[in-house]
C-alpha positions in Angstrom: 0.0 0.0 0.0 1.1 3.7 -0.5 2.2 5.5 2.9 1.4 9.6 1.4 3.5 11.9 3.8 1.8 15.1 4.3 3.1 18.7 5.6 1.8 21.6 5.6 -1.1 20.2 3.2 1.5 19.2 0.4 3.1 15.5 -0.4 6.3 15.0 0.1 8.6 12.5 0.8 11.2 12.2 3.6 14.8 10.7 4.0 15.2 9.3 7.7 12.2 11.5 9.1 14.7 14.6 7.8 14.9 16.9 4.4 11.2 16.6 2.8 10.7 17.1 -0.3 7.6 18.3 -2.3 6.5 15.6 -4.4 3.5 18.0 -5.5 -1.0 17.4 -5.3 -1.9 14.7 -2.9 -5.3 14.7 -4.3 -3.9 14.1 -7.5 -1.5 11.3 -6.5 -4.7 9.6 -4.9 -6.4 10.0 -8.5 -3.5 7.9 -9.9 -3.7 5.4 -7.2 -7.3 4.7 -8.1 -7.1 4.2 -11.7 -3.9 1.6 -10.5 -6.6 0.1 -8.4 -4.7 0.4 -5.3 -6.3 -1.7 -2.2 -5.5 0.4 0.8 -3.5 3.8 1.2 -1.7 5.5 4.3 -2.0 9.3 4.9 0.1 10.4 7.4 0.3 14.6 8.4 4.1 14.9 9.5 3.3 18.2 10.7 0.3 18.3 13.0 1.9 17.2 16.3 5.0 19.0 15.7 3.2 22.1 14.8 0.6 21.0 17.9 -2.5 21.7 15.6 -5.8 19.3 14.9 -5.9 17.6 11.4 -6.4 19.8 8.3 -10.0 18.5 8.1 -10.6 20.8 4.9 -8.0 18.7 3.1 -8.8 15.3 4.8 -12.3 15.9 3.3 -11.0 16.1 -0.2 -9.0 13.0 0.4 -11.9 10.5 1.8 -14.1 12.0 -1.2 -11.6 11.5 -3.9 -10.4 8.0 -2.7 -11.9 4.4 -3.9 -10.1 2.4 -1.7 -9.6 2.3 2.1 -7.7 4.5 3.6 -6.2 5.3 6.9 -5.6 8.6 8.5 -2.7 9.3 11.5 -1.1 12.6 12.6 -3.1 15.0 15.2 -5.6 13.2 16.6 -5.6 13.4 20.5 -9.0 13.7 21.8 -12.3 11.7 20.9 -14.2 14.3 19.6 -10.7 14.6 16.3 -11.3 10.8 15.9 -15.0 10.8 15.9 -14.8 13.6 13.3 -12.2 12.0 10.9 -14.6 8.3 11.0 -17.3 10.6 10.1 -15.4 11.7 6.6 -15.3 8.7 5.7 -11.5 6.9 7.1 -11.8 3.4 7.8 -8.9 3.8 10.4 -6.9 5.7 11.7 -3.2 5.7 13.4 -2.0 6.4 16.7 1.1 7.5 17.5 2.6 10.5 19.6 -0.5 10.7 22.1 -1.0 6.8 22.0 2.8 6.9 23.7 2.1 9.5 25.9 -1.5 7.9 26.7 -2.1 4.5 26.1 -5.5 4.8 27.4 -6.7 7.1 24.7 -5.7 3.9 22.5 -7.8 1.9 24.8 -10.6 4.4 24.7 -10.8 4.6 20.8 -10.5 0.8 20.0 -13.0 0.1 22.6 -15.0 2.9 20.5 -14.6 2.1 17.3 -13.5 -1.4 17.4 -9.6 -2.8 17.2 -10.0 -2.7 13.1 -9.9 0.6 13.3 -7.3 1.8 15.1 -3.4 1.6 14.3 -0.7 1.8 16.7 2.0 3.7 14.3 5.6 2.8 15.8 8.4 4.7 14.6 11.9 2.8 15.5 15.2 4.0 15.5 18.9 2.5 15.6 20.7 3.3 19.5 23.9 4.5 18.8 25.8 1.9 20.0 23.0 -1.7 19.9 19.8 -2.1 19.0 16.7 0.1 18.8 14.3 2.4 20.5 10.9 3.4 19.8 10.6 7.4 18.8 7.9 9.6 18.5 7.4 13.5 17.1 9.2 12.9 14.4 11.8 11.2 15.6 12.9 13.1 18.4 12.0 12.1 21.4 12.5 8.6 22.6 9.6 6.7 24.7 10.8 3.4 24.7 14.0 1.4 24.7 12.5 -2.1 23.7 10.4 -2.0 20.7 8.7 -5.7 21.2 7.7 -4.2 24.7 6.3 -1.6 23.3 4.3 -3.1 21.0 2.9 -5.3 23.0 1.7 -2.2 25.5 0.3 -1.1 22.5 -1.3 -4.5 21.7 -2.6 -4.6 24.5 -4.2 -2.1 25.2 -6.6 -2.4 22.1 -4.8 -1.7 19.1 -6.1 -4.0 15.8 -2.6 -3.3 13.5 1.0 -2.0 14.3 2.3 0.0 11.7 6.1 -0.4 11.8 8.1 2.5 10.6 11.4 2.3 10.2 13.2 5.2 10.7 16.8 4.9 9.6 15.8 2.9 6.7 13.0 5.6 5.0 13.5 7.3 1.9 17.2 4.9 1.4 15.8 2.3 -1.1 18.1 0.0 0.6 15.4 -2.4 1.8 13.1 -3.2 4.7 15.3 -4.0 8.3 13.8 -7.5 8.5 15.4 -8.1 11.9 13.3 -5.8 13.1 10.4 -6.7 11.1 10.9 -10.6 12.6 11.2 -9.5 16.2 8.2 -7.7 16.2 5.8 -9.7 14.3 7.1 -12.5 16.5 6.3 -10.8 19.7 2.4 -10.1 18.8 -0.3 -11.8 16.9 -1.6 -8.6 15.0 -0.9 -7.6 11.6 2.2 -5.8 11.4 2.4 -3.2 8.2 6.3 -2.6 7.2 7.2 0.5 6.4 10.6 2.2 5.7 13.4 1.2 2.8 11.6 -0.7 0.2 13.2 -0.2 -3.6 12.4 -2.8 -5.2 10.0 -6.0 -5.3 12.7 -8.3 -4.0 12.8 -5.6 -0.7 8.3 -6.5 -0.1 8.9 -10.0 -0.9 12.0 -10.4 1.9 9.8 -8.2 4.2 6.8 -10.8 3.9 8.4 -14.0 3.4 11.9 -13.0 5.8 10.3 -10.8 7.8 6.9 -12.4 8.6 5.0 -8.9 7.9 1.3 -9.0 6.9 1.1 -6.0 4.2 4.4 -3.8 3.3 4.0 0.0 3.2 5.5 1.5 -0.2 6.9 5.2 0.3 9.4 6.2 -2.0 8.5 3.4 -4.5 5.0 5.0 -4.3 6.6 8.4 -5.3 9.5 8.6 -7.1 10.3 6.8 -10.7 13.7 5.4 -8.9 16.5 6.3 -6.6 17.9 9.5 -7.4 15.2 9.9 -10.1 12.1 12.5 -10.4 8.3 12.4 -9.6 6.1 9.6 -10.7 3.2 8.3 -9.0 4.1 5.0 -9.1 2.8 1.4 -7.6 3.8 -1.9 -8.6 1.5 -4.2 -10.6 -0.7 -6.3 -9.2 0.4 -9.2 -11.3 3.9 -8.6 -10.2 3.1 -8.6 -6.3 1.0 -11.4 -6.8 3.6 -13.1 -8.1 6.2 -12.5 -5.4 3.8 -13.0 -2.7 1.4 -16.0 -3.8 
């Protein structure tokens, strides 16, 4: 599935959480993603907990109007009242991150809500500097957790249907999905777990499913860009193709 980065209401694409860049109309890219008969997108706001703001409803609107497929919202949301309002636009589910960290009982609130199906714990994990990783939130910048198969399970736990694994050192490389990590999570609980982070090529989806054990793979760059290095081009792979490497 595509994982749309949005900031300041424009798509753009990041490199480890740092240096956006404008990728250009995300209605339009959701356009393209329905004529390639997409079957589930990611929209993700990068900006609205930095920037301590509620979604951009007016744009969140035009997305669940525009799109054919399922589609999942995350960035913002901290209270009831934001997720009762983005269910009622039309979002089959939306992701928790920052404020699920800072209050797993909000999690706990909304799946119990709206059911587990429709809420996503969004984990962002980055590299320690010396071994192994901790979870991050904000962008990146503020650790909340030093073991992420603890963490997931809290998060697991407490009500959430899907994690959504986001890699941080590996986004916007191409140099494929950390499948170490992928493994030791999707070992450690019995929910889907959505990879997300590296993926260049087919070969990179396949290793994350297959290697990895992960239930759906999350396509950024590939999504984005017509290669590495390479300009703009709404892109996903063909179904024929992923059904091949995954069947």
């Amino acid at each position: 599935m595509p994982c749309l980065l949005i900031q300041d209401g424009r798509l753009v694409k990041t490199t480890k959480f740092k240096a956006p860049v404008y990728v250009g109309d995300p209605i339009n890219a959701i356009k393209i993603y329905n004529e390639k008969e997409v079957d589930e997108l990611v929209v993700l706001d990068i900006s609205a907990t930095i920037e301590g703001r509620e979604p951009n409803y007016a744009l969140l609107e035009d997305l669940a109007s525009e799109c054919f497929m399922p589609i999942c919202y995350g960035g913002g949301v901290r209270t009831m009242a934001q997720l009762k309002r983005v269910f009622s636009m039309g979002f089959e589910k939306v992701a928790l991150n920052s404020y699920a960290a800072e209050n797993p009982e909000f999690l706990r609130e909304a799946a119990s809500t709206y059911g587990s199906q429709s809420i996503v714990a969004s984990v962002d994990v980055k590299r320690r500097f010396f071994d192994g990783y901790k979870v991050v939130t904000r962008s990146g910048s503020k650790k909340v957790s030093n073991d992420p198969v603890d963490y997931v399970r809290l998060m697991q736990d407490a009500g959430a249907g899907e994690i959504l694994l986001y890699s941080v050192d590996r986004d916007g490389t191409w140099q494929g999905l950390d499948i170490g990590l992928i493994r030791s999570v999707c070992d450690a609980v019995e929910l889907p777990v959505i990879a997300c982070g590296g993926a260049g090529s087919l070969d990179h989806i396949e290793s994350a499913v297959r290697r990895g054990g992960a239930s759906a793979v999350a396509l950024g760059s590939m999504a984005v860009f017509q290669g590495k290095g390479l300009g703009v081009l709404i892109n996903f792979p063909k179904r024929l193709d992923l059904e091949r490497i995954l069947n």
